[in-house]
N, C-alpha and C positions, 0 to 999 in steps of 0.2 A: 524126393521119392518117398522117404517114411514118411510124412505128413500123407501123402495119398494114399498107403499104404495103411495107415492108420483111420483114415475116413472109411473108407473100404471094410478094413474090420468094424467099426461101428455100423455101417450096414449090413454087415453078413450079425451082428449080434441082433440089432434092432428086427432084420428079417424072421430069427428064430425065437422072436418073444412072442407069448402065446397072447391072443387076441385078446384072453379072456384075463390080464395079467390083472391084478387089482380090481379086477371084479368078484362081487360077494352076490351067489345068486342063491333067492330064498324059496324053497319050493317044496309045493303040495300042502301050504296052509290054508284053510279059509281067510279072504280077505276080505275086510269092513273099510272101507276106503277115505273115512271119514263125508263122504258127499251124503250121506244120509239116505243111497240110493241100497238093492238086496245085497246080502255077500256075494261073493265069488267064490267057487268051491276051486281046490287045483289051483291055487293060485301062484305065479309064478312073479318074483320081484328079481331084477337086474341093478344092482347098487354099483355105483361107479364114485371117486373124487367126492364123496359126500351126498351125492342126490341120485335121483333115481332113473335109469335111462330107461327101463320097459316094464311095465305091469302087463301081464296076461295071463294067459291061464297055461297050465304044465303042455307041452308038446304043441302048443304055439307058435313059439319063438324058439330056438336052437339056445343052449347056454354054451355061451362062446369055451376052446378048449382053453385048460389054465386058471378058470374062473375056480374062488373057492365056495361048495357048496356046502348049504346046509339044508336040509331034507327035515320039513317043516310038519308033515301029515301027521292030521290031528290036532295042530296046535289054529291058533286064530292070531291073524296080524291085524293090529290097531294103526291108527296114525298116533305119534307121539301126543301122548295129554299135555294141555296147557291150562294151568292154574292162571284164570284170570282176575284171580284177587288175593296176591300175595304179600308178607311183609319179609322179605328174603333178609335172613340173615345169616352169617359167613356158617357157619356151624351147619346151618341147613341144607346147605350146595349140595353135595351128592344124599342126602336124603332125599330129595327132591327126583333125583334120578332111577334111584333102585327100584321107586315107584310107579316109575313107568312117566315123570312128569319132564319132558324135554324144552317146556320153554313157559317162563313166569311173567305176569305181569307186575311188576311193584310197585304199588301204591302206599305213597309214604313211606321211606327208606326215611334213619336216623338223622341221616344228614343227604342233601343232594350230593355233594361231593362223593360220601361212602358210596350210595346206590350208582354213582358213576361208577366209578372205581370198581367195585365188583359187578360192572357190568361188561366194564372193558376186560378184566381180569378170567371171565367165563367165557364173552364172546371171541377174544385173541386167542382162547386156547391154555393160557397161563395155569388157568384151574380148573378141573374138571367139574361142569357142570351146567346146568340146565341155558338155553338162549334166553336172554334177559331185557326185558324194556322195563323203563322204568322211570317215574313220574318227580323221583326227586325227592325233598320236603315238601309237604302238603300245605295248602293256601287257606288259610283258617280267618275269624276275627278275630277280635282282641278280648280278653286275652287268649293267645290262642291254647286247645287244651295240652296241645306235648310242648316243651321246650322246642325241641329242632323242627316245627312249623315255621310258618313266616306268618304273624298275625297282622293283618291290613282295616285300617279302621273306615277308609274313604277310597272310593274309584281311584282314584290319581294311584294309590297304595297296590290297589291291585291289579292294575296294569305294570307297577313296575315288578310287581312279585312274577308273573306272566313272562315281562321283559326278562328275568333273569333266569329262568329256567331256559329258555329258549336260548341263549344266549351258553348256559353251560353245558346244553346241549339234550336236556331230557327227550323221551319218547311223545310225553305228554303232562298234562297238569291233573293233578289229585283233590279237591277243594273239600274241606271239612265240614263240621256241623253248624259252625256259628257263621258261614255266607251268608248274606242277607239278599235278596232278588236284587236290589242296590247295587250292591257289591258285585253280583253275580251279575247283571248286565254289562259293569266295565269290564271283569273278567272273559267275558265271552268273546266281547266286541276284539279285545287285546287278542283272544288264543285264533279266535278266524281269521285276523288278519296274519298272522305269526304260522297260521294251520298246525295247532296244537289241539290233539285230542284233548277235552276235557274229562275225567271221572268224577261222580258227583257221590260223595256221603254226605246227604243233606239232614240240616235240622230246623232252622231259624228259615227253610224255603219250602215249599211242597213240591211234591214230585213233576207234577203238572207242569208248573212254572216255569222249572229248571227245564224238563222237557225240549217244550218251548222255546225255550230260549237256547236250544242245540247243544244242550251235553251230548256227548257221548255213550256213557254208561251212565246207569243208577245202582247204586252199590248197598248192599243186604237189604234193596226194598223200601231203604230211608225215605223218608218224606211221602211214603203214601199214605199212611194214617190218616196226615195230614192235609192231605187230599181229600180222602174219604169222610172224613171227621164233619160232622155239623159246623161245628166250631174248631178251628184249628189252632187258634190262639193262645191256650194253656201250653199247647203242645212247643209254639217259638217259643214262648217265653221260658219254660221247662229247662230249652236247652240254653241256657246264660249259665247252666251246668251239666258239663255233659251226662252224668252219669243219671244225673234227676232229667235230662231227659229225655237219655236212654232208654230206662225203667217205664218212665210213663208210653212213652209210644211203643214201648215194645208189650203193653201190655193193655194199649189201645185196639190192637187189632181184635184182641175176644170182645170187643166192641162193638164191631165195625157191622154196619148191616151186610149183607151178601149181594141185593143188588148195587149198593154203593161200590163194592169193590169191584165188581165186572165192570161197571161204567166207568171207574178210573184203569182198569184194565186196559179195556178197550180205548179209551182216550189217547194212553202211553204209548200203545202196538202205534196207533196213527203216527205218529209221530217218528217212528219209528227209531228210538229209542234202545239203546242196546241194556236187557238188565242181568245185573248178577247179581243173585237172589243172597247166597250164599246160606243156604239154609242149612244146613251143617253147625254154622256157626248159634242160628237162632235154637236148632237142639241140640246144643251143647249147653248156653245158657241157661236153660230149663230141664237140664239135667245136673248143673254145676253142685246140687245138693248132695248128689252121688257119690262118697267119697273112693267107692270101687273101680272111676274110669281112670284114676291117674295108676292104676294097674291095668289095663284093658291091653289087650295084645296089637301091639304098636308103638307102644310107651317105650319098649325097650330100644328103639333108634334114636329116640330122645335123650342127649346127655344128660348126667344130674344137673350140670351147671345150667342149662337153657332155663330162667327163670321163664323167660315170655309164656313157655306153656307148660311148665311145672308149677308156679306162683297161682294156684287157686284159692289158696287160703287169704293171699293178699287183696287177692280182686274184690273178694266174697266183705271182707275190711273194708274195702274203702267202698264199697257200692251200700254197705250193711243190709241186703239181700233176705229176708225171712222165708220162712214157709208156706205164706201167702204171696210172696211173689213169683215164689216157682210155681205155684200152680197157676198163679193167672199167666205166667209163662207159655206155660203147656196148654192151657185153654186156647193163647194165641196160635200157635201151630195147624190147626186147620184151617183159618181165616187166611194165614199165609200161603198154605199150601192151593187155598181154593186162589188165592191170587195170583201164582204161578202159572196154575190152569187155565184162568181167563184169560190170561196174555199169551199164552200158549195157541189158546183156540183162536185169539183175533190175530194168530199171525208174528206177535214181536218175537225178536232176536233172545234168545238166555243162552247166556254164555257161560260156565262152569267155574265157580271160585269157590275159595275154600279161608281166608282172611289166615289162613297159617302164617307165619308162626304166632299163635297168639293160647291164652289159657285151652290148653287141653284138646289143639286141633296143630295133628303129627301134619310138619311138612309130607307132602306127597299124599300120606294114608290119607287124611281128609277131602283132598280131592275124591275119591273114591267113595268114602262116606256119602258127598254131597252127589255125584251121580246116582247113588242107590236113594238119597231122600229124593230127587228132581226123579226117578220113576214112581217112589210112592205117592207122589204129589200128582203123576199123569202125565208123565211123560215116558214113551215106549223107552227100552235098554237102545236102540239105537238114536232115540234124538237123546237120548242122555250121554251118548259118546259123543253124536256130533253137538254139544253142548261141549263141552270137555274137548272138540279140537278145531273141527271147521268154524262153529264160532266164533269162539274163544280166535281166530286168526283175525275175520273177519273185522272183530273188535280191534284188534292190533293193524288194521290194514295191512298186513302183509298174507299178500298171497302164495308165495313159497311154504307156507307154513298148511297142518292142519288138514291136509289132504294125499295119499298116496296115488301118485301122476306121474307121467313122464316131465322129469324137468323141475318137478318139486325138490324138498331138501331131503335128503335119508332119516329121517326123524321116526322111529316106528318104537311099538311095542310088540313082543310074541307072548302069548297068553297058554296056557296048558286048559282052556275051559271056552265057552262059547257064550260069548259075552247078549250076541241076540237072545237067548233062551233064559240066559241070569244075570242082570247085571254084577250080580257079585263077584262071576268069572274075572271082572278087569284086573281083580285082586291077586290073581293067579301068575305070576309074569314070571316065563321062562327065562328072555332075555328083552335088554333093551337097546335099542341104536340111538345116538346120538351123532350127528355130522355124520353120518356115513360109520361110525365105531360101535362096536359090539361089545357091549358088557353084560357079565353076569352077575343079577345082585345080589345071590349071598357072595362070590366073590369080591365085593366092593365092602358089601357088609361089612366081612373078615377085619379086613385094614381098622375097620374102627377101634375092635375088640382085644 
């Protein structure tokens, strides 16, 4: 008799639970949906369990009773930003989020193991912070330039580097500057059958080639030069040091003719080639003479200890960088920028990165940087969001991600500014949702302080 008595009461409680119990409903924002298609004015979002059960517009759909609201007019909802060219480290995690940045890609983690480990460590929930894929230790030659690479001298070498990432379970593989098209043919062969994205930072290949031969990504643009270049051969050979041949091709492009770069432009769209330009990163380096940005407003979420992008003075050391190379730095910068725009007009993918954490580019903030340089280059403030999420998903093959839909994951940003009219708006951020959770980032801030 009390056992039925007791089922009973769980349905007389069950019955009086409001429909709307654990839903979070957002209303009367402008919403940018990430599809790259007009906002939505009145817009109405239905958050349920992490993901989103209705987007429409205010007096649409009913908000169930129970539901807790928040009354959004005026403000603009984003889909959560994805940095797709990150170096995530543990320090940076909720930096990344206050930003509005809900899901990283990470190319070249210290070690495969750590970039596990704090992948599992964000995505179970253990630590709060951004959804994480991530490539592992990156697949270099020999010798390879960082210690926790895996430097491979022959095919057979880089199939098994390929074999072991797959095996400890990475999102995808990261390949360096010293791959040789050699090298990079068994690589490929190894990750298609394996169906491992690859990311390409090429030096000792040209853009083209790698293309071709089904990378993935092209990451800061590397190996077009080399492409475009008459001669491309100083350029391989350059990089047998990275930094000498960093310098030289990054200082190739005030080189390069203009039609040569639309024709490799246009070559890469065919191909259809996913790139991340990361251009944030290239003016930063050509601003690195500056000694006023390691003050710039941003800096201050940066602990002192983070050498990665406090260490300017070291970088500046070991590259020994003069005043002639930042200006042909900067000469480079339209050539770049005009090669964004080719590949823009003939159609390819660019997806939004920011190479954070590295010299003087703030997790999170730089993503934001690099959408405002990806409109100065020619890109509208809405394909520079959907650069920054549907992309940036696109590249990550997951489609849950990067778009606000029925059925997608609760991943958003609220903005106090209106990011179609400035891109600078996106830097505005009221609040941000992760898995369906609501923070507020001077709230999160605070904890640091």
């Amino acid at each position: 008799m009390r056992g039925g008595r007791g089922a009973a009461l769980a349905l007389l409680l069950a019955a009086c639970k409001a429909p709307g119990d654990g839903v979070i409903a957002l209303e009367g924002a402008t919403l940018i949906n990430g599809s790259g298609g007009r906002p939505v004015e009145d817009a109405l979002l239905l958050v349920k369990a992490g993901h989103i059960e209705v987007a429409a517009r205010v007096n649409e759909v009913k908000v169930p009773r129970g539901a807790s609201v928040l009354s959004l007019t005026g403000k603009t909802i984003i889909p959560g930003l994805i940095d797709s060219h990150a170096h995530v480290e543990r320090w940076a995690i909720e930096r990344y989020l206050v930003w509005g940045v809900t899901t990283v890609r990470d190319l070249g983690a210290s070690g495969t193991d750590s970039g596990l480990a704090l992948r599992s460590a964000v995505n179970l929930g253990s630590l709060l912070g951004p959804r994480m894929f991530t490539a592992g230790a990156m697949i270099d030659g020999v010798p390879p330039t960082y210690p926790a690479a895996t430097g491979v001298a022959t095919p057979g070498q880089g199939r098994q580097a390929v074999d072991q990432r797959a095996v400890a379970g990475t999102d995808l593989v990261k390949i360096y500057t010293k791959i040789t098209p050699q090298l990079l043919a068994a690589i490929m062969d190894e990750a298609a059958t394996l169906r491992l994205p690859v990311a390409a930072h090429l030096g000792k290949t040209d853009a083209i080639t790698a293309a071709r031969a089904g990378v993935e990504s092209l990451e800061h643009m590397a190996g077009v030069v080399q492409a475009a270049a008459p001669d491309p051969a100083p350029y391989f050979q350059a990089h047998d040091r990275f930094l000498a041949g960093w310098t030289l091709e990054e200082k190739g492009w005030a080189g390069l003719d203009s039609a040569a770069v639309a024709r490799v432009a246009r070559a890469l769209a065919a191909t259809h080639v996913g790139l991340v330009p990361t251009l944030v990163l290239h003016e930063t380096l050509s601003r690195l003479d500056n000694p006023t940005l390691l003050s710039r407003p941003g800096m201050e979420d940066v602990p002192a200890a983070a050498a990665s992008v406090r260490d300017v003075a070291g970088l500046l050391q070991r590259a020994g960088w003069r005043p002639a190379d930042f200006q042909a730095f900067r000469r480079a910068r339209a050539r770049q920028d005009q090669f964004v725009r080719e590949f823009k007009r003939a159609g390819g993918l660019i997806a939004a990165g920011s190479d954070a954490a590295n010299q003087l580019l703030v997790p999170g903030l730089s993503l934001h940087e690099e959408m405002s340089l990806l409109v100065t280059a020619g890109l509208t403030p809405l394909e520079a969001i959907t650069a920054a999420t549907r992309r940036g998903a696109q590249l990550l093959r997951a489609d849950s991600l990067g778009v606000l839909a029925p059925g997608k994951v609760a991943d958003l940003v609220v903005l106090d500014g209106d990011p179609a009219k400035s891109i600078g708006a996106t830097r505005r951020i009221a609040w941000v949702m992760v898995r369906g959770r609501l923070i507020r980032p001077d709230s999160l801030r605070r904890t640091w302080h």
